[in-house]
C-alpha positions as CSV (number, residue, x, y, z in Angstrom):
1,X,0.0,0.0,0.0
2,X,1.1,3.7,-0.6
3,X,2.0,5.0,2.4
4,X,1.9,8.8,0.8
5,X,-1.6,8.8,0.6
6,X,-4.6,10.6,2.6
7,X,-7.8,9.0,3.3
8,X,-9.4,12.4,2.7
9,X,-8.6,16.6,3.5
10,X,-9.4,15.9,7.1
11,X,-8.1,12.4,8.4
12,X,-4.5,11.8,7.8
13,X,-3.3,8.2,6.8
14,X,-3.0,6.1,9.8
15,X,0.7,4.7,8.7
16,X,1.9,7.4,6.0
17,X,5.1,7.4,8.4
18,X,5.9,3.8,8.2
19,X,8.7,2.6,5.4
20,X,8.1,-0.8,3.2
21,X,10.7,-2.2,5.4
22,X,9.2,-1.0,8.9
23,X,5.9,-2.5,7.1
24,X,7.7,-5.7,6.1
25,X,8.7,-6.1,9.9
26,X,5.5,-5.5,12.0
27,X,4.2,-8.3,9.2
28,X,7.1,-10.5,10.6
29,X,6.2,-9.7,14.1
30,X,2.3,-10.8,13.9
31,X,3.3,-13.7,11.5
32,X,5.6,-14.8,14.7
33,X,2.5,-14.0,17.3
34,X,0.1,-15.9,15.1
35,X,2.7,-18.6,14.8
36,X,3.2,-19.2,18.5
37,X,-0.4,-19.3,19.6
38,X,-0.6,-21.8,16.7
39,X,2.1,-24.2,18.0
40,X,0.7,-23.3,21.7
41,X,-2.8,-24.7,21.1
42,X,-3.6,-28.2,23.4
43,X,-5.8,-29.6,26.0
44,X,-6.8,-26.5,27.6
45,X,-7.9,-24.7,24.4
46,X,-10.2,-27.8,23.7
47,X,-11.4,-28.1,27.3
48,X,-12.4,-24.4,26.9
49,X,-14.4,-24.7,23.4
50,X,-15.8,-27.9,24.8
51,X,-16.9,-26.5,28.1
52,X,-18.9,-23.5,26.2
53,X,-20.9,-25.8,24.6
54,X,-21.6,-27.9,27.4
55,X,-22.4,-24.6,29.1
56,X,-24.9,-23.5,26.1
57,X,-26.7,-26.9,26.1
58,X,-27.5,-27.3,29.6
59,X,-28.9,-23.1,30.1
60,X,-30.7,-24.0,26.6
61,X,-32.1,-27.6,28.2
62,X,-33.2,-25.5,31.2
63,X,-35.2,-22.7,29.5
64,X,-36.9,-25.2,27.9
65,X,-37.9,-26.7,31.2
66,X,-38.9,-23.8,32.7
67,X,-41.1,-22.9,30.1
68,X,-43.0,-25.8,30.6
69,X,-44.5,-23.6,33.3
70,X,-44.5,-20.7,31.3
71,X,-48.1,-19.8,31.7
72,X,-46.3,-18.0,35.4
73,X,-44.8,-14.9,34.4
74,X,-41.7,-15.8,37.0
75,X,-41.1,-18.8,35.1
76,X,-41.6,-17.3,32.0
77,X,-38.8,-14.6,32.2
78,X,-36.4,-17.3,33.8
79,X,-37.4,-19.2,30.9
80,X,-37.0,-16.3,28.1
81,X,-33.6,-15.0,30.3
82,X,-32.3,-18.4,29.9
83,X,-33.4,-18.7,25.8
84,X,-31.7,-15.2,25.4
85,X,-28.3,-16.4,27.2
86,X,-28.1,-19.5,25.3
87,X,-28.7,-18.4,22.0
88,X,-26.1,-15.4,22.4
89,X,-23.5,-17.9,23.5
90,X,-24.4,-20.0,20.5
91,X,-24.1,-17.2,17.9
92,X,-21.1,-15.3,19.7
93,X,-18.4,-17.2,21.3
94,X,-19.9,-20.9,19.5
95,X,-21.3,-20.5,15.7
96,X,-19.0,-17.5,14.9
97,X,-15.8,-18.7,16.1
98,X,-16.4,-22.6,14.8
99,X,-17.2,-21.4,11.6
100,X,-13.9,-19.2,11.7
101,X,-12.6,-22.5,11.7
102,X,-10.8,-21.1,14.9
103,X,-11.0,-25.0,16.0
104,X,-10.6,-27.2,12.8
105,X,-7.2,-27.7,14.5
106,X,-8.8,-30.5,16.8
107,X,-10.1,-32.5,13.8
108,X,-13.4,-33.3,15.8
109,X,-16.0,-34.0,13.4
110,X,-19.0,-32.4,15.6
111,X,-16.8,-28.5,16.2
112,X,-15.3,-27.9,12.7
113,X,-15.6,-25.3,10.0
114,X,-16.8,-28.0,7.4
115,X,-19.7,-29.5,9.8
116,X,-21.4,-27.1,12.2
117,X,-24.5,-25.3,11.6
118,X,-25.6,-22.8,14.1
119,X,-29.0,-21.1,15.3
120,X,-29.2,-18.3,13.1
121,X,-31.2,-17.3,9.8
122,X,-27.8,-17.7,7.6
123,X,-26.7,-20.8,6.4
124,X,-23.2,-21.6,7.0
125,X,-22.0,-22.1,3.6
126,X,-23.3,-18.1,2.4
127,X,-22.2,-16.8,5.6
128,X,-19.1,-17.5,5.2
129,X,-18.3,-17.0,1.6
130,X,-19.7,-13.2,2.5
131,X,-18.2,-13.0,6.0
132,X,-15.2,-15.6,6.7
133,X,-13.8,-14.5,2.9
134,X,-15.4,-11.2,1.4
135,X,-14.9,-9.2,4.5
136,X,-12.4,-10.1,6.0
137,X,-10.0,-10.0,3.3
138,X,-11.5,-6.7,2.0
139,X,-12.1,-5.4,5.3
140,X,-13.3,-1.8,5.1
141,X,-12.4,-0.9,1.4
142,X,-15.4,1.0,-0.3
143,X,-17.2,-0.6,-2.9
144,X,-15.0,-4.0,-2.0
145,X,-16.1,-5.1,1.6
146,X,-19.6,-5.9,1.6
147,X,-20.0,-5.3,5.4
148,X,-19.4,-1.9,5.5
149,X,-22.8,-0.8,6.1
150,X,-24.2,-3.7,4.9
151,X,-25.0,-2.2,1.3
152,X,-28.1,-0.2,3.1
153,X,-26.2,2.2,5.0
154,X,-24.2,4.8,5.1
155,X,-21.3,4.5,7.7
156,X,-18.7,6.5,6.4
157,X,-18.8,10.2,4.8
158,X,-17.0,9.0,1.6
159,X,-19.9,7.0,0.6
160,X,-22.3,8.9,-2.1
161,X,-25.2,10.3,-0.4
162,X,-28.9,8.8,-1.8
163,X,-32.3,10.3,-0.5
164,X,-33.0,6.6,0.4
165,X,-30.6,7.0,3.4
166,X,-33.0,9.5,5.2
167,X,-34.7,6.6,6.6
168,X,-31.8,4.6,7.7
169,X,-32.0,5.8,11.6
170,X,-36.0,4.0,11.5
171,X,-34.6,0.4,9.0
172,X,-32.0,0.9,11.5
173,X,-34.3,-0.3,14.4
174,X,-35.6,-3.0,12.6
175,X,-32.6,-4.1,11.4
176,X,-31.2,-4.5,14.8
177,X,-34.7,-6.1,16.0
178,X,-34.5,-8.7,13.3
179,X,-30.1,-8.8,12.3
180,X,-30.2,-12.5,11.9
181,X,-33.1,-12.0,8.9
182,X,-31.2,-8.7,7.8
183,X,-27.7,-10.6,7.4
184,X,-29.3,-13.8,6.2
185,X,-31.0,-11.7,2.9
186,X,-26.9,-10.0,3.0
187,X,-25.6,-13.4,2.5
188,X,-27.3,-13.2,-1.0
189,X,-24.9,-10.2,-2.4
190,X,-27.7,-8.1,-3.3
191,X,-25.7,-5.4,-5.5
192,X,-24.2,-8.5,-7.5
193,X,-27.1,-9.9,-8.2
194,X,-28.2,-6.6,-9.3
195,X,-25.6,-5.6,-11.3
196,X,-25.5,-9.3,-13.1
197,X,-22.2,-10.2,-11.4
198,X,-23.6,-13.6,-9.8
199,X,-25.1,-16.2,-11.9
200,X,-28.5,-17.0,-11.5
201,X,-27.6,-20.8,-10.6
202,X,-25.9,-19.3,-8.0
203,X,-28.6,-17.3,-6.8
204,X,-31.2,-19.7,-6.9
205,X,-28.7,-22.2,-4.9
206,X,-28.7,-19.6,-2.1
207,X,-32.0,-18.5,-1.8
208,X,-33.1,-22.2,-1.8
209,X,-30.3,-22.5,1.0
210,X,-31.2,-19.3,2.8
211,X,-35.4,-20.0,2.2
212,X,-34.7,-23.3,3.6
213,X,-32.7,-22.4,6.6
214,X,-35.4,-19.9,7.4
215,X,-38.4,-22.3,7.1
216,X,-36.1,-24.5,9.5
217,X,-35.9,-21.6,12.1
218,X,-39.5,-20.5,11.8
219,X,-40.7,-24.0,12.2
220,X,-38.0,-24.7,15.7
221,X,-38.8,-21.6,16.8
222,X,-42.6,-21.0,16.7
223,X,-44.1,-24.4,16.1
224,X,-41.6,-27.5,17.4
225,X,-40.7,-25.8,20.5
226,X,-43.9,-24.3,21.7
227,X,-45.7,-27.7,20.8
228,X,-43.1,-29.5,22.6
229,X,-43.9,-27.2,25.9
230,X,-47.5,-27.9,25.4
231,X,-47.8,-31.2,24.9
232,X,-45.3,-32.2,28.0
233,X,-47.2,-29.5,30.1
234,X,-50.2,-31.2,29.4
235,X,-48.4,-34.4,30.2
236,X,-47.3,-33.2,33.8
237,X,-50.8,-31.4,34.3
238,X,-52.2,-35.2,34.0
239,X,-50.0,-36.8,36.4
240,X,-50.5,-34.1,38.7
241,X,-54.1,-33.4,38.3
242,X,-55.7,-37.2,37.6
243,X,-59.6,-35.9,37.7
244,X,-58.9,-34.2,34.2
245,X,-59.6,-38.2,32.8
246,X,-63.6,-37.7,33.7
247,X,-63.3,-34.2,31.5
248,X,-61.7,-35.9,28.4
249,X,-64.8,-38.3,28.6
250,X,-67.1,-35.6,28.7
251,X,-65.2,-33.9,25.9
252,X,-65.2,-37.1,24.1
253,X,-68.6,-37.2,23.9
254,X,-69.3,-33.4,23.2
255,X,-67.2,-34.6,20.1
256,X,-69.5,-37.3,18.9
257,X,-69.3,-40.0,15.7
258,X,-67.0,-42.4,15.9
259,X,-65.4,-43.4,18.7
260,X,-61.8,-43.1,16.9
261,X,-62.4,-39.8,15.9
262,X,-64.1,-38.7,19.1
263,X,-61.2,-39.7,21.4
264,X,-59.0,-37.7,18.7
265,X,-61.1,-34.7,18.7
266,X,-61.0,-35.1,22.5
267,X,-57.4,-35.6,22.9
268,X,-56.7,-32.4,20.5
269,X,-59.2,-30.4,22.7
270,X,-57.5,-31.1,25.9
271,X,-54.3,-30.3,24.6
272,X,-55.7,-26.8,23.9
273,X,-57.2,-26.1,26.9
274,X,-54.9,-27.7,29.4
275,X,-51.4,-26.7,26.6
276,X,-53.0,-23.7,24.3
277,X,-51.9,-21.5,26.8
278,X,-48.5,-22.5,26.9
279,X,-48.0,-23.2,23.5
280,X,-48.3,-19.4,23.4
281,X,-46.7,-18.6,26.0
282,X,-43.4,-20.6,24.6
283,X,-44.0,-19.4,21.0
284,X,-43.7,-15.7,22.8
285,X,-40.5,-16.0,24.9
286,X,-38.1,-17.7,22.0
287,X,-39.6,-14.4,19.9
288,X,-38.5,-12.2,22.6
289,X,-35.3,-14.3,23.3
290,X,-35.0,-13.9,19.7
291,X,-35.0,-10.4,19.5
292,X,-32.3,-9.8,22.6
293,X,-30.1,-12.4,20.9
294,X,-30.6,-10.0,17.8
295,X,-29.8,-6.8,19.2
296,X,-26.6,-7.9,20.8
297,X,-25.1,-8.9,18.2
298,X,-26.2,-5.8,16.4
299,X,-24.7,-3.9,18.8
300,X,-21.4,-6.0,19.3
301,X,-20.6,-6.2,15.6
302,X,-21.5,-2.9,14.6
303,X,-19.2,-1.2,17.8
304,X,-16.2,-3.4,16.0
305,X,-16.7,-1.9,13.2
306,X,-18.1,1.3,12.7
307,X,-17.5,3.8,15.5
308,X,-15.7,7.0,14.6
309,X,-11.9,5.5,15.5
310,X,-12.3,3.3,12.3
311,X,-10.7,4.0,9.2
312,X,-11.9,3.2,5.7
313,X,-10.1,2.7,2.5
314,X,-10.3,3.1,-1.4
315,X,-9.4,0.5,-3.7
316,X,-6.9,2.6,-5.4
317,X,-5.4,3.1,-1.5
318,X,-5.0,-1.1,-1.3
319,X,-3.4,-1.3,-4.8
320,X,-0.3,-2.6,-3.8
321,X,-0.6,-3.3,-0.6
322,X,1.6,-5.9,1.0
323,X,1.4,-8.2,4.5
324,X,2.1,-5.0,6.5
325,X,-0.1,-3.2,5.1
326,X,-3.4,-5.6,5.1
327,X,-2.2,-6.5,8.9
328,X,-2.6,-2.3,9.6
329,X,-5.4,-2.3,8.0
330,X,-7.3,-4.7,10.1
331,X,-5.9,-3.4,12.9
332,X,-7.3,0.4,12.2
333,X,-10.6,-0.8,10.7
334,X,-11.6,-2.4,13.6
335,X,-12.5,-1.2,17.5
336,X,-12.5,-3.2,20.5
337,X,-14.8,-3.0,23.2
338,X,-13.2,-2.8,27.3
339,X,-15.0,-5.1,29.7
340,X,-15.0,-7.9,32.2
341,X,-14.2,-11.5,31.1
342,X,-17.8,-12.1,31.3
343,X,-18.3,-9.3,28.8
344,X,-16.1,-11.1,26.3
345,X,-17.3,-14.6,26.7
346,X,-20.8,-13.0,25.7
347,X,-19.4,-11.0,23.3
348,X,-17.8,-13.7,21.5
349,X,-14.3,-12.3,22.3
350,X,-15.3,-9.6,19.7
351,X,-14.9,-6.7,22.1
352,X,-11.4,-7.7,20.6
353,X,-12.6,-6.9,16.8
354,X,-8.9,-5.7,16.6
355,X,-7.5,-8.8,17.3
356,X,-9.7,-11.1,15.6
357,X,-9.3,-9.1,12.4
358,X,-6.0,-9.6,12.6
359,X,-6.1,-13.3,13.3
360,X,-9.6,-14.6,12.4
361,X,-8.7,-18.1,12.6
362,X,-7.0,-18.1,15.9
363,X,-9.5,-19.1,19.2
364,X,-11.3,-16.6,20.8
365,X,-10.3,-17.1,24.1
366,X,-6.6,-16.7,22.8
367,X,-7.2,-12.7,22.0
368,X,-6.7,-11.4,25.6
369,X,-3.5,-13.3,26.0
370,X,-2.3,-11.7,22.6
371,X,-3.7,-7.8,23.2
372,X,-0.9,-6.5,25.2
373,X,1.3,-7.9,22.4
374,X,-0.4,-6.2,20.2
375,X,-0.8,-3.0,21.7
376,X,2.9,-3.1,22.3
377,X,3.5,-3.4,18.6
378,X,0.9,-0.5,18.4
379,X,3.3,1.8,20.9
380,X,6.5,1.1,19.0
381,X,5.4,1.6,15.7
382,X,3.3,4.9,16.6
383,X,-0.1,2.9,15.4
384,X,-3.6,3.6,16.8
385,X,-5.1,0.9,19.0
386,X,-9.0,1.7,19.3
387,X,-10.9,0.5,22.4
388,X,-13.6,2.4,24.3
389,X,-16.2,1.0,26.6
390,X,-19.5,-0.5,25.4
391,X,-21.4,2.7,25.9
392,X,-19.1,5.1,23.7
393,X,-19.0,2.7,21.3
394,X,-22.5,2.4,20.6
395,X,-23.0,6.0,21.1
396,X,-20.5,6.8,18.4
397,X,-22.5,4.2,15.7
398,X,-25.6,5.4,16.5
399,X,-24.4,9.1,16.0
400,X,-22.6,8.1,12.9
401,X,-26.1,6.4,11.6
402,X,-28.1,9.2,12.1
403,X,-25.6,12.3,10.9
404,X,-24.7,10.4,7.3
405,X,-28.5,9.9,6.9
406,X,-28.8,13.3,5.6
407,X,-26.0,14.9,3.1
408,X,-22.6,16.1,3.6
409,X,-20.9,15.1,6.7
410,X,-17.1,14.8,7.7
411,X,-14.7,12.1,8.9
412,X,-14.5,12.5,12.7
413,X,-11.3,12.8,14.3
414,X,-9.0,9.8,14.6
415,X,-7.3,8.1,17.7
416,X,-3.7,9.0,18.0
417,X,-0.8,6.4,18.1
418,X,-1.1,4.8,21.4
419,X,1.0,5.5,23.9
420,X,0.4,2.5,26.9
421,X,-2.2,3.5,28.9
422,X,-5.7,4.0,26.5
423,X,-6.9,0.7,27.6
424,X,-6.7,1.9,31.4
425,X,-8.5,5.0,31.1
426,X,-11.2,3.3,29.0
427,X,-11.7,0.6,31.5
């Protein structure tokens, strides 16, 4: 990459100071930490992976129980709480990493790249032809990396301004309501498709993929689950409650004809009485658990990515760019996000974006061991390192989102080189 370059008249290029040889060495230096971790990996990475999704199954495996009294509101939130926590650890630190193929180093069938399917909308095969190798090779060149903004948005001032993007603050909300649909329907490269770069058998491969995946989702979510809860709810109710037999009989014949049909009929009615109820009830908290899953992640991914600290490129600007210069550039299009370790196990270990972007196949629970490394390559070669707390973060997108909705609009300022105690002050 050109290190003469400007991004624009107001934000100066993050590593215009750097040589090709200073560039050709900080490659060598994250070549050597990606290296070691590599050689380190053992027993105690795969203890951790396999201990997530031990945790993830058993809080999953107890929502469900307690929604089998979800007809009591305490229940119920336990119950939708518990949904929420398992599906966020599914799609964060589980689906997202596997699929990264962070753990195809173990060679176990069940967790690998090749194998897993997660909880989500997306299939894995579009997800990560868009994600795993659109973005993160292209990561945050205009026109190149379809993430930046997701082709609906305007995130950065460089992008052309369209009257359609004075109602990006409202599709905002509903993207971030529903951001497993809105990524799913991303996964099918829109502008391609559009612009007849994507051949229609491709296309119609995905869509039957993605329409498939969804059907799959819809039916878990909002008819297998629910009728599971109602069916063993009426089941305890029984055991518990014995004089509901007489009422089947009376419902039985209310039913009349045959006596077949008439035990049927009577069956299906007392399943709605005793299990309508919390058929609903079920079918209401995995939406709601849904929906929370769907607004972290929102807010997770789009802190790593688009806050004001991040820089964006051209294509021209990436030319010629060399390891150095596509290891900077992850490393000042991304943001992290300070917090406790709890924080980053929910977070999928992206509140290090900055790491992962620079190592995308490496394990998650690998990036806090690696930041001060990184940071300390940051110091030396007078390179930004961008971190803030959750709250700025967001506040920063959100602002972002709503000022490029409507014309004009600058570059905010940049983060400095860092200089070894950002990361305190943010914490």
């Amino acid at each position: 990459m050109p290190t003469s370059t400007t991004l624009s008249p107001e934000v100066a290029h993050p590593f215009a100071h750097l040589s090709a040889d200073q560039l050709d060495e900080l490659a060598r230096e994250f070549d050597a930490i990606h290296d070691q971790v590599r050689a380190d990996l053992g027993e105690r990475d795969r203890t951790y992976i396999k201990g997530v999704i031990k945790l993830h199954r058993q809080i999953a495996v107890a929502g469900r129980a307690l929604l089998l009294g979800s007809r009591s509101k305490p229940a119920w939130l336990a119950g939708t709480g518990c949904l929420a926590f398992a599906k966020i650890l599914e799609n964060m630190e589980i689906g997202h990493n596997v699929l990264h193929g962070q753990w195809d180093w173990m060679n176990d069938p069940y967790i690998h790249s090749s194998t897993w399917d997660w909880d989500t909308a997306s299939t894995a095969a579009a997800w990560k032809h868009s994600h795993n190798f659109i973005h993160h090779t292209y990561t945050n060149i205009r026109g190149k990396d379809k993430d930046l903004g997701y082709e609906i948005m305007r995130i950065d001032p460089h992008q052309k301004w369209h009257p359609a993007y004075l109602a990006q603050p409202l599709y905002n909300l509903l993207l971030m309501a529903f951001f497993e649909w809105g990524v799913a329907v991303h996964d099918l490269d829109v502008e391609a498709i559009r612009a007849g770069e994507k051949p229609m058998k491709d296309v119609w491969h995905d869509i039957k993929g993605i329409s498939g995946k969804a059907r799959d989702q819809a039916l878990k979510d909002y008819v297998g689950w629910p009728l599971v809860s109602a069916l063993a709810a009426t089941a305890v109710g029984r055991l518990m409650k014995p004089e509901p037999r007489s009422r089947l009989r009376v419902l039985a014949d209310r039913a009349g004809g045959r006596r077949r049909k008439g035990a049927v009929r009577a069956q299906l009615e007392a399943i709605r009485a005793e299990g309508g109820g919390t058929f609903a009830a079920t079918f209401w908290a995995n939406f709601t658990a849904n929906i929370i899953r769907n607004l972290w992640a929102h807010s997770i991914i789009f802190c790593g990515h688009f806050p004001d600290q991040t820089y964006t490129f051209s294509q021209e600007e990436v030319r010629d760019e060399t390891r150095g210069g596509w290891y900077v550039r992850q490393l000042v299009g991304a943001a992290n996000i300070t917090g406790s370790p709890f924080f980053h196990l929910m977070s999928g270990n992206l509140g290090y974006q900055v790491e992962h972007h620079l190592f995308p196949d490496m394990p998650s629970s690998r990036y806090a061991e690696i930041a001060p490394q990184v940071r300390e390559i940051c110091r030396r070669y007078g390179l930004p390192y961008n971190t803030g707390p959750l709250s700025k973060q967001l506040g920063t997108v959100h602002r972002t989102i709503l000022r490029l909705a409507f014309p004009g609009g600058k570059a905010r300022p940049k983060p400095g080189p860092y200089r070894g105690d950002e990361v305190e002050r943010a914490a």
